[in-house]
mmCIF file of the N, C-alpha and C atoms, coordinates in Angstrom:
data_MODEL
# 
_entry.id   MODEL 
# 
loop_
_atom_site.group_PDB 
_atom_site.id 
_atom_site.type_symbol 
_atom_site.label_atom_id 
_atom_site.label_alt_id 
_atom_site.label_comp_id 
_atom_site.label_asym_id 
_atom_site.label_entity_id 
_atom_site.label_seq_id 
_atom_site.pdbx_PDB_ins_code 
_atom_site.Cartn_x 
_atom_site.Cartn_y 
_atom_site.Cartn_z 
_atom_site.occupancy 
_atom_site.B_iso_or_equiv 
_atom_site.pdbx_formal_charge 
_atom_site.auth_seq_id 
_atom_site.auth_comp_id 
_atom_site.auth_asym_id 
_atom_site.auth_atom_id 
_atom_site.pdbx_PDB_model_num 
ATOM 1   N N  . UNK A 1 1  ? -80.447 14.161 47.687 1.00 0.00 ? 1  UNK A N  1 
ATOM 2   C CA . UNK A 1 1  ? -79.092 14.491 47.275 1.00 0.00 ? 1  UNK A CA 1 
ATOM 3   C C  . UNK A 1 1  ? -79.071 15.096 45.864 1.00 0.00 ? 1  UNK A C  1 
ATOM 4   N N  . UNK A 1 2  ? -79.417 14.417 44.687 1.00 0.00 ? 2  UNK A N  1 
ATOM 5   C CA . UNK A 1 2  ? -79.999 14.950 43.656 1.00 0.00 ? 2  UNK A CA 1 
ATOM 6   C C  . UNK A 1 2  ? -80.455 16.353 43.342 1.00 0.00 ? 2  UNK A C  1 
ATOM 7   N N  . UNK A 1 3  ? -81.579 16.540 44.434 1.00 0.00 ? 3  UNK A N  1 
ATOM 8   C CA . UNK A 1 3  ? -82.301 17.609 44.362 1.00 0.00 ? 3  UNK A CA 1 
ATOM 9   C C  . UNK A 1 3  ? -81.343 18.615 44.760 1.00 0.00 ? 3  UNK A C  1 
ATOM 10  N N  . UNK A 1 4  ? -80.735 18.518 46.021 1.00 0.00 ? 4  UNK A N  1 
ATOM 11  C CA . UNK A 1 4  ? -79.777 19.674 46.125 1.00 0.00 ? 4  UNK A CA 1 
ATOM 12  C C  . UNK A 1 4  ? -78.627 19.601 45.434 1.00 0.00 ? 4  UNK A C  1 
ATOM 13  N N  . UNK A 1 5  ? -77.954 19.130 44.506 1.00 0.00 ? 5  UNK A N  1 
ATOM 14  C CA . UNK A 1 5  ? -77.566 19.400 43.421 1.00 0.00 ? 5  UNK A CA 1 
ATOM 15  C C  . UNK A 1 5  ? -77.455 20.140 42.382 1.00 0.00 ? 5  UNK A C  1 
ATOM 16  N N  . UNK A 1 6  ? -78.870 19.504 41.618 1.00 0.00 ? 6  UNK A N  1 
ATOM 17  C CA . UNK A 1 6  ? -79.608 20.413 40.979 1.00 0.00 ? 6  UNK A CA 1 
ATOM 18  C C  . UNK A 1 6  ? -79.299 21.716 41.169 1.00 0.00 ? 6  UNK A C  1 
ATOM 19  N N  . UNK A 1 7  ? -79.978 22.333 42.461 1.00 0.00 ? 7  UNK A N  1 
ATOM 20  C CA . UNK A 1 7  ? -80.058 23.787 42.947 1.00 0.00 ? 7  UNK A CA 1 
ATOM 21  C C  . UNK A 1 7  ? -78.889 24.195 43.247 1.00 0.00 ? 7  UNK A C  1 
ATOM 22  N N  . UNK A 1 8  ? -77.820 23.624 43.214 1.00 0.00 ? 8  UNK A N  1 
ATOM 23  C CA . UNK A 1 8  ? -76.600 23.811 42.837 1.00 0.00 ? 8  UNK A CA 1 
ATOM 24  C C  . UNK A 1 8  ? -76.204 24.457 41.995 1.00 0.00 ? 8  UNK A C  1 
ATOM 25  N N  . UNK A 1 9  ? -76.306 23.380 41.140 1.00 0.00 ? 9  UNK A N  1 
ATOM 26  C CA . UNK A 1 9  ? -75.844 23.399 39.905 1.00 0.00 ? 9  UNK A CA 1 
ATOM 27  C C  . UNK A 1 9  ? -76.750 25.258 38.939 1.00 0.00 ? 9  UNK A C  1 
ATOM 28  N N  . UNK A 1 10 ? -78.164 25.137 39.514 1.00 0.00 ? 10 UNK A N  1 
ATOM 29  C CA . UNK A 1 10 ? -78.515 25.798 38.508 1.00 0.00 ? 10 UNK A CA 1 
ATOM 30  C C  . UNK A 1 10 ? -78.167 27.347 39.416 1.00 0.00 ? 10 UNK A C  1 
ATOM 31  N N  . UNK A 1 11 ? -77.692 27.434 40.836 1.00 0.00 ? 11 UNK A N  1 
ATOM 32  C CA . UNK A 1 11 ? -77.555 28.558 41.058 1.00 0.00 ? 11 UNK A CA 1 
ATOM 33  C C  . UNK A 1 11 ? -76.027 29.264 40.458 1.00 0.00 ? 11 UNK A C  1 
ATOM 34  N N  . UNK A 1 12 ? -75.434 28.186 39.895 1.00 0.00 ? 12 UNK A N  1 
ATOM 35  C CA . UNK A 1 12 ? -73.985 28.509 39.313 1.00 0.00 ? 12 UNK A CA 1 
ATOM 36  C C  . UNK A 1 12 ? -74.662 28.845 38.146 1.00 0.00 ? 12 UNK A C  1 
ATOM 37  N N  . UNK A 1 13 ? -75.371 27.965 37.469 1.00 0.00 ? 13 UNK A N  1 
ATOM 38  C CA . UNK A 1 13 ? -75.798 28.453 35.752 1.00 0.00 ? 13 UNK A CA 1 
ATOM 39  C C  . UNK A 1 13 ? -76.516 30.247 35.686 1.00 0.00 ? 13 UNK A C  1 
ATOM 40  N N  . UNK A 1 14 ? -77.094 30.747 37.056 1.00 0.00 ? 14 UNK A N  1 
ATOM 41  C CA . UNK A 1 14 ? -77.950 31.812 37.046 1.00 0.00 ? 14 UNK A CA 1 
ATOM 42  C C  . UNK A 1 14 ? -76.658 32.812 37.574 1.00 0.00 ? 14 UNK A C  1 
ATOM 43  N N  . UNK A 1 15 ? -76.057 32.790 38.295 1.00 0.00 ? 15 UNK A N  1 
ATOM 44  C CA . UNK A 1 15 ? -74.528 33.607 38.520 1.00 0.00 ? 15 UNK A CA 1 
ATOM 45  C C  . UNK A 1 15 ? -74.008 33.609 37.080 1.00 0.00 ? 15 UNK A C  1 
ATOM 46  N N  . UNK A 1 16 ? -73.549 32.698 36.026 1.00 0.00 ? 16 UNK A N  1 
ATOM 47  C CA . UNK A 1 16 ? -72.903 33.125 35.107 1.00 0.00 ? 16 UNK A CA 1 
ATOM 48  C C  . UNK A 1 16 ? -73.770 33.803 33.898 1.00 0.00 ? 16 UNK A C  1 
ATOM 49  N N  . UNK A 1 17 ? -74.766 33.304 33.836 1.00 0.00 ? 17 UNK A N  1 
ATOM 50  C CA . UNK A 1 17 ? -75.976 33.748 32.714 1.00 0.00 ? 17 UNK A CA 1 
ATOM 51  C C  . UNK A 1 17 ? -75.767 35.868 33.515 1.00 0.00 ? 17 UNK A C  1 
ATOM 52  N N  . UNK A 1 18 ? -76.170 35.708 34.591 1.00 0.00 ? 18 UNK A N  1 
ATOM 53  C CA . UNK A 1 18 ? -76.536 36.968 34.947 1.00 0.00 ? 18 UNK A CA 1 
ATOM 54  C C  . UNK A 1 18 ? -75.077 38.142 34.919 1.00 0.00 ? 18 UNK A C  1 
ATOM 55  N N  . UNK A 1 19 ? -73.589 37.164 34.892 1.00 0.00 ? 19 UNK A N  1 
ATOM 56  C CA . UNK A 1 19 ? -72.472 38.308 34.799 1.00 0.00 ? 19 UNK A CA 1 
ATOM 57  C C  . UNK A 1 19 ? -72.785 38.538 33.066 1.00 0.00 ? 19 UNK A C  1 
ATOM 58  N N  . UNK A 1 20 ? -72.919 37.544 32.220 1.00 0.00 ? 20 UNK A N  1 
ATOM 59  C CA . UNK A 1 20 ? -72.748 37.533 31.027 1.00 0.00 ? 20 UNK A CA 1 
ATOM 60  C C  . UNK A 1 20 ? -73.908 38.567 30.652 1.00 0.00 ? 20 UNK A C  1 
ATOM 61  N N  . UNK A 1 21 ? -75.173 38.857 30.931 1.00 0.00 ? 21 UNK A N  1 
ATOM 62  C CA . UNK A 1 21 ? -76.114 39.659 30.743 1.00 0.00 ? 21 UNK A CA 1 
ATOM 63  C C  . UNK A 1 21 ? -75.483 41.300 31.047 1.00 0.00 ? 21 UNK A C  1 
ATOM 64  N N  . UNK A 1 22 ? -75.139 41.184 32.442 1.00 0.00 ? 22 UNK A N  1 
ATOM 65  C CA . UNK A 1 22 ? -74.206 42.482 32.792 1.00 0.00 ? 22 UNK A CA 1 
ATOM 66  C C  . UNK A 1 22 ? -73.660 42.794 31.929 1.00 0.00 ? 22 UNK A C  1 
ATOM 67  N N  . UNK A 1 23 ? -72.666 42.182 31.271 1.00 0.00 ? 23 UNK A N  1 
ATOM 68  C CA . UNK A 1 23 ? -71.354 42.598 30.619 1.00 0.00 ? 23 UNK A CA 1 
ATOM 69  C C  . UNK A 1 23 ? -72.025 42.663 29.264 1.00 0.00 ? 23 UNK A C  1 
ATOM 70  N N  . UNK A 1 24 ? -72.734 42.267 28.743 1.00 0.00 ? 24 UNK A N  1 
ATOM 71  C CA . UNK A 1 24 ? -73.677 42.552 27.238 1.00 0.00 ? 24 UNK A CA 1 
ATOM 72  C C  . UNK A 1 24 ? -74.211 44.221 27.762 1.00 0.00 ? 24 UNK A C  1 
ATOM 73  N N  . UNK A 1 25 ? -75.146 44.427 28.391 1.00 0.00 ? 25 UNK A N  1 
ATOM 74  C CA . UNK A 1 25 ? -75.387 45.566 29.061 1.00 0.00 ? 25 UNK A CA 1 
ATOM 75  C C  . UNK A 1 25 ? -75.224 46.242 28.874 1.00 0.00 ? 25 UNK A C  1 
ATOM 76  N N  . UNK A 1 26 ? -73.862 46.398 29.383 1.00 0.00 ? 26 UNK A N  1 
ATOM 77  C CA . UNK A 1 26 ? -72.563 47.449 29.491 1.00 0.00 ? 26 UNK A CA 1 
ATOM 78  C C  . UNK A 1 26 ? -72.002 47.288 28.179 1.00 0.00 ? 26 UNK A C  1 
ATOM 79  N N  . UNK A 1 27 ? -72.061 46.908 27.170 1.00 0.00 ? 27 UNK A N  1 
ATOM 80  C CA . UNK A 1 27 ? -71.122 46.827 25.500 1.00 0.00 ? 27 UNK A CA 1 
ATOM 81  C C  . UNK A 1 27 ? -72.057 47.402 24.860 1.00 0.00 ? 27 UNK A C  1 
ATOM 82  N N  . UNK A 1 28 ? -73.662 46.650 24.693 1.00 0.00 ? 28 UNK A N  1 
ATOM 83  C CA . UNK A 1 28 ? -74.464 46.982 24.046 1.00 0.00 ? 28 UNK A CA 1 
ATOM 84  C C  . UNK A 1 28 ? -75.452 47.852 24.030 1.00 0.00 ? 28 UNK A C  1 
ATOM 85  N N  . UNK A 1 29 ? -75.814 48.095 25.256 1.00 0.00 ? 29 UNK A N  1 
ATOM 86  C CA . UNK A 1 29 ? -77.209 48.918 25.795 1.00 0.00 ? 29 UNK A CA 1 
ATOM 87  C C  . UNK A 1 29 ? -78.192 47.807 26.239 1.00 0.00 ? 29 UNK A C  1 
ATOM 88  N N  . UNK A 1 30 ? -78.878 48.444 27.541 1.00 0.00 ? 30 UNK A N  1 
ATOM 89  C CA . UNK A 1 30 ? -80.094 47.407 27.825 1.00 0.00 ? 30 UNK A CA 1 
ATOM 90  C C  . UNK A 1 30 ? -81.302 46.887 27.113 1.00 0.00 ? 30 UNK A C  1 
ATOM 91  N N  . UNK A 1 31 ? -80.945 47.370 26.072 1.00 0.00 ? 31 UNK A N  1 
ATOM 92  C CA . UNK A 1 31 ? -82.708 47.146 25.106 1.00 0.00 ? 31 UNK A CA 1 
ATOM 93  C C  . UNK A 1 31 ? -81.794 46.456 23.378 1.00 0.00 ? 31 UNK A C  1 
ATOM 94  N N  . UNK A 1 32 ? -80.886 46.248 23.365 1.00 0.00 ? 32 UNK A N  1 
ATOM 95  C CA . UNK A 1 32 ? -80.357 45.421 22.512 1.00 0.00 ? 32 UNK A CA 1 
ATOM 96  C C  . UNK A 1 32 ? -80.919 43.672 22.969 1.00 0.00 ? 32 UNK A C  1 
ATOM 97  N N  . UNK A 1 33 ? -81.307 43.285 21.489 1.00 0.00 ? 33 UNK A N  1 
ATOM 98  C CA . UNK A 1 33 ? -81.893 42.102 21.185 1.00 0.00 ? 33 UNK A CA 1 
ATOM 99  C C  . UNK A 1 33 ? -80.515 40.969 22.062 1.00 0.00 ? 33 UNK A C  1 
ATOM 100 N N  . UNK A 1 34 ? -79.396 41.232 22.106 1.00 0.00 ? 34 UNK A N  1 
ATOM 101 C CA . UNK A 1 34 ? -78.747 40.105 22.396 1.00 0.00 ? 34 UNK A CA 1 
ATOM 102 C C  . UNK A 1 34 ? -79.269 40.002 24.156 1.00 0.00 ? 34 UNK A C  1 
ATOM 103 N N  . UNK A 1 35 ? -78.997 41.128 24.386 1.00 0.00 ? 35 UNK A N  1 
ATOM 104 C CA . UNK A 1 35 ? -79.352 41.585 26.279 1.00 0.00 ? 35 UNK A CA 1 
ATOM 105 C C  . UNK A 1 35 ? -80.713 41.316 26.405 1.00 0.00 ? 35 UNK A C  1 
ATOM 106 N N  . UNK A 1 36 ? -81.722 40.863 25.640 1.00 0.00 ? 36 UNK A N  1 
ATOM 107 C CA . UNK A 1 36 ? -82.811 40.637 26.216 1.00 0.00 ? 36 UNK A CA 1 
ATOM 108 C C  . UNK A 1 36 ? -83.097 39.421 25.830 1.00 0.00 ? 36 UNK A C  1 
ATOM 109 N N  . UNK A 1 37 ? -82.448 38.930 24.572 1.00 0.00 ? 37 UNK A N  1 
ATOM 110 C CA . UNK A 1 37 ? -82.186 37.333 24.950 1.00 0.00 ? 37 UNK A CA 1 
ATOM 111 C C  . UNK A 1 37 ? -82.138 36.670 26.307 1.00 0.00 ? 37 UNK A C  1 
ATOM 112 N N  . UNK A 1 38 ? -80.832 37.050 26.555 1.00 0.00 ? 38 UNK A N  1 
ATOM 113 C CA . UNK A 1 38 ? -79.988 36.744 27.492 1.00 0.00 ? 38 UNK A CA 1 
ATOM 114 C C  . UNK A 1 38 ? -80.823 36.567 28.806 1.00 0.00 ? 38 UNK A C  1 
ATOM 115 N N  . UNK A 1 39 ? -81.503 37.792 28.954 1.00 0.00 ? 39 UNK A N  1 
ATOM 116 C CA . UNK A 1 39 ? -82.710 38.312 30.050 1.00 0.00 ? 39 UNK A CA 1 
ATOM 117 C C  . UNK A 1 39 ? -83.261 37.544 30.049 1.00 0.00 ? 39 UNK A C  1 
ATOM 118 N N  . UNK A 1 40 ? -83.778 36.623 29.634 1.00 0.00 ? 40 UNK A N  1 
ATOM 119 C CA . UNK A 1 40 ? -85.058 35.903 28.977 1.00 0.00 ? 40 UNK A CA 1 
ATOM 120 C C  . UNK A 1 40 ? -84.597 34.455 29.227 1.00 0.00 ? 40 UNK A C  1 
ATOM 121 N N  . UNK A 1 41 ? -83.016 34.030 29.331 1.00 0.00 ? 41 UNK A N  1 
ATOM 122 C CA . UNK A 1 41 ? -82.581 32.747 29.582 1.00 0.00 ? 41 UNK A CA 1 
ATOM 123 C C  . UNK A 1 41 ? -82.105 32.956 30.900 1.00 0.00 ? 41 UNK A C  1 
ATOM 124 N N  . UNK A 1 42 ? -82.066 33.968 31.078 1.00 0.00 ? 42 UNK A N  1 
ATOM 125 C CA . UNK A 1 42 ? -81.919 33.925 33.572 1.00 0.00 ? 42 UNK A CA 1 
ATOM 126 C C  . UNK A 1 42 ? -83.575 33.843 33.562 1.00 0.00 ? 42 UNK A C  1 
ATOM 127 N N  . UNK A 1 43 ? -84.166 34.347 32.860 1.00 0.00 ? 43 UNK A N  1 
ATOM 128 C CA . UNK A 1 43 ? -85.750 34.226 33.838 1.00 0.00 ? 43 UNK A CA 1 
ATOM 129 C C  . UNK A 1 43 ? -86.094 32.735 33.750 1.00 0.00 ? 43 UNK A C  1 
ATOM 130 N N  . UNK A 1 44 ? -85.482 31.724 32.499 1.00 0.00 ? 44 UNK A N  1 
ATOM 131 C CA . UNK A 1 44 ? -85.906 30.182 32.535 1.00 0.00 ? 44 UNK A CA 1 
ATOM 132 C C  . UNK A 1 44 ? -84.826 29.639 33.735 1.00 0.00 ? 44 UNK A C  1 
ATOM 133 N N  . UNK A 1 45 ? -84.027 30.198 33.839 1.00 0.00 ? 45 UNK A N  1 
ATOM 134 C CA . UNK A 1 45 ? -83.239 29.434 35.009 1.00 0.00 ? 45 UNK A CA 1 
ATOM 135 C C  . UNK A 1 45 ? -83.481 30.011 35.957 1.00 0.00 ? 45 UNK A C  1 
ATOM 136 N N  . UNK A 1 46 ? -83.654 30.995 36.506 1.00 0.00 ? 46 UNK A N  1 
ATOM 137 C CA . UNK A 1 46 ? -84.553 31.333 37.616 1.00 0.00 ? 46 UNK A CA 1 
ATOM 138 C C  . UNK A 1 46 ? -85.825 31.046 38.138 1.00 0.00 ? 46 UNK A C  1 
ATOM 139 N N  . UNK A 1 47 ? -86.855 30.479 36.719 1.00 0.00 ? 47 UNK A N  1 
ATOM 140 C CA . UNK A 1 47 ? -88.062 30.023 36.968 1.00 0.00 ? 47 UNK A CA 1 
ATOM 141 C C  . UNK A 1 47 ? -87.607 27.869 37.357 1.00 0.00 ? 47 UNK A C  1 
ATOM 142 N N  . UNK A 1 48 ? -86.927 28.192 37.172 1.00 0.00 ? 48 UNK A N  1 
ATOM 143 C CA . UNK A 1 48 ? -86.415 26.096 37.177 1.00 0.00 ? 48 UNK A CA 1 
ATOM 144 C C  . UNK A 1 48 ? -85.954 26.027 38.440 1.00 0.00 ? 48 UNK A C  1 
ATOM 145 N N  . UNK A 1 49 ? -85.060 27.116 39.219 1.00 0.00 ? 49 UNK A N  1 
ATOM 146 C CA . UNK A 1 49 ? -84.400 27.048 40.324 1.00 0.00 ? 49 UNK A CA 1 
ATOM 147 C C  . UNK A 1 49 ? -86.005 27.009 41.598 1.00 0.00 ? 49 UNK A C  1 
ATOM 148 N N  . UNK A 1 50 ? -86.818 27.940 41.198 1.00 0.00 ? 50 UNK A N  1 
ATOM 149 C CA . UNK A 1 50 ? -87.410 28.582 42.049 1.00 0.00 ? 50 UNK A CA 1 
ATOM 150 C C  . UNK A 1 50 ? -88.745 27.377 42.489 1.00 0.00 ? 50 UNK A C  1 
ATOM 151 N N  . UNK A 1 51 ? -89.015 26.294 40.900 1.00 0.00 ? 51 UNK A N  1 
ATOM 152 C CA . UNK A 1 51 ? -89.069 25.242 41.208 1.00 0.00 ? 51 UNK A CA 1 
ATOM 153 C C  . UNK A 1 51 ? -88.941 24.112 42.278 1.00 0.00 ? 51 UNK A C  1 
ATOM 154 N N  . UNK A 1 52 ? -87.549 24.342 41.903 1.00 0.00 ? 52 UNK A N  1 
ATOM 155 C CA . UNK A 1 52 ? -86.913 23.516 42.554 1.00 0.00 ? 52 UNK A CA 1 
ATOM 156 C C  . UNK A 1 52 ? -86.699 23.801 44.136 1.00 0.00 ? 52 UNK A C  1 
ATOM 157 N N  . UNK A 1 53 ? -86.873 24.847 44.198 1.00 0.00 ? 53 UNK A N  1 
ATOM 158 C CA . UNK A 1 53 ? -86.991 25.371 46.119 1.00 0.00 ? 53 UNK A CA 1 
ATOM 159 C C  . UNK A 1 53 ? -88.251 24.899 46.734 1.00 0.00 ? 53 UNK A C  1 
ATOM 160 N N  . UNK A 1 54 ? -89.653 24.729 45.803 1.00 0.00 ? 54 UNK A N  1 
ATOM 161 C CA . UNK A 1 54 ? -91.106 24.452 46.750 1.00 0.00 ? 54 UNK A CA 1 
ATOM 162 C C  . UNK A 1 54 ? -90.929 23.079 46.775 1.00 0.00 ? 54 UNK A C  1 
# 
């Protein structure tokens, strides 16, 4: 129960990380330091989710 939770939870955290990356994107340019932050905190929640699937 837990576990699918989790993967819940973090597929909502990777939907909003990834509109918020979009919308930096689109203001800033793709190679601005904030947008590749950003990039860089969907790939830890994408690497935690993807975890959490094996």
């Amino acid at each position: 129960m837990v576990h699918l939770l989790l993967k819940q939870f973090l597929k909502f955290e990777i939907e909003i990380k990834r509109r918020i990356m979009y919308k930096k994107a689109k203001d800033l340019g793709f190679t601005h330091p904030a947008v590749v932050d950003c990039s860089q905190e969907l790939d830890v929640l994408l690497n935690k989710y993807l975890k959490q699937a094996s």
